[in-house]
N, C-alpha and C positions, 0 to 999 in steps of 0.2 A: 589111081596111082599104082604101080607096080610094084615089084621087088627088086626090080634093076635099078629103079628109080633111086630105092633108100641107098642099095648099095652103090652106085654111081655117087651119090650122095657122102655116104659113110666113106668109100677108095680116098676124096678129095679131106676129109675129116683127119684119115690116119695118116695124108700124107703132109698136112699141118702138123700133126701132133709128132711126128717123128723129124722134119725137116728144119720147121721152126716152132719149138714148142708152144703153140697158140690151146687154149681149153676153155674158148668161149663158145661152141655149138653145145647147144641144149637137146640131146638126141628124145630127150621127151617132149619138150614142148615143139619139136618136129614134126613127131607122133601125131600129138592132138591138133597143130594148126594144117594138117593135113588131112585130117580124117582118115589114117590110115585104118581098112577095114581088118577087121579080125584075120578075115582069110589071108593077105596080106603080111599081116607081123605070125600071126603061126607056121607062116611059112620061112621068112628071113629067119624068126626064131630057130628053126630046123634046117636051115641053108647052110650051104659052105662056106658064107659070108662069114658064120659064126665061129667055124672050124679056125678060120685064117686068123681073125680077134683074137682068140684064143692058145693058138700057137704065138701071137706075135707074145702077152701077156706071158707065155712059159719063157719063151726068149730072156723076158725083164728079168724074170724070176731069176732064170738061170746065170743073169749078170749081177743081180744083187746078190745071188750065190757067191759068186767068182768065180761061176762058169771056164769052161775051156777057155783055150788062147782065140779060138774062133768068135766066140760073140763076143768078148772085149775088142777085139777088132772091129766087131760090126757096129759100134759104137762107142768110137773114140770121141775122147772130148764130150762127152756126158759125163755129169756127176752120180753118183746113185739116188740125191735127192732128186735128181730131174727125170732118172728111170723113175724113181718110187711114183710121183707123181703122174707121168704120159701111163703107166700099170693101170695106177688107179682109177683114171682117166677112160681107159677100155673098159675096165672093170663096168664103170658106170654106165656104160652105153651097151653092156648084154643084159645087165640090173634096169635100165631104163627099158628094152624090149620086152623080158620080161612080164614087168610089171604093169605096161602097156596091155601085156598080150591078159594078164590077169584082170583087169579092166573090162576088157571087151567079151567078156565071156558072154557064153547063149544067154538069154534072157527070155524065160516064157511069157509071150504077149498077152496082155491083159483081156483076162475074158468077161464080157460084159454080161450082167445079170441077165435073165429074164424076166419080164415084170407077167405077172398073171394079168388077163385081160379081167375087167370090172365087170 
């Protein structure tokens, strides 16, 4: 599996979560029924996939501010409980890579004894 893959994956996710607020993808149990490998999530981790989450997330922020006339336009007919929530919601799915990617860390293979011959 790729990193186009999550993020093709993750594009259809934000565009639930902004369209019609849906918050049933479980971005970790994705992770694992996947086997995504290490190389893999330390990469989406470090991608621009993360950058975009993250600017959408300062958008919230900046509307539960009361941001400019600009992002209250960019979503009208949202309440601030329905930002606070789709927020947190992103929030969990760079917390879910993460903590994925802390998961998979190197592991030194086990080195078997030598037994002394009799």
């Amino acid at each position: 599996m790729a990193v186009n893959d999550i993020i093709d994956m993750l594009n259809h996710v934000m565009d639930d979560v902004i369209l019609n607020p849906k918050f049933s993808f479980d971005f970790y149990h994705y992770l694992v029924s996947e086997k995504i490998s290490r190389k893999d999530i330390e990469e989406f981790n470090s991608g621009y996939f993360i950058h975009i989450i993250k600017t959408q997330i300062e958008e919230f922020e900046s509307f539960l501010e009361g941001g400019d006339s600009f992002i209250r336009e960019a979503y009208p007919g949202y309440s601030k409980p329905e930002v606070r929530r789709m927020k947190t919601y992103l929030e969990g799915i760079i917390n879910s890579g993460v903590e994925y990617e802390r998961q998979k860390k190197v592991r030194k293979p086990y080195k078997k004894r030598k037994t002394a011959p009799k």
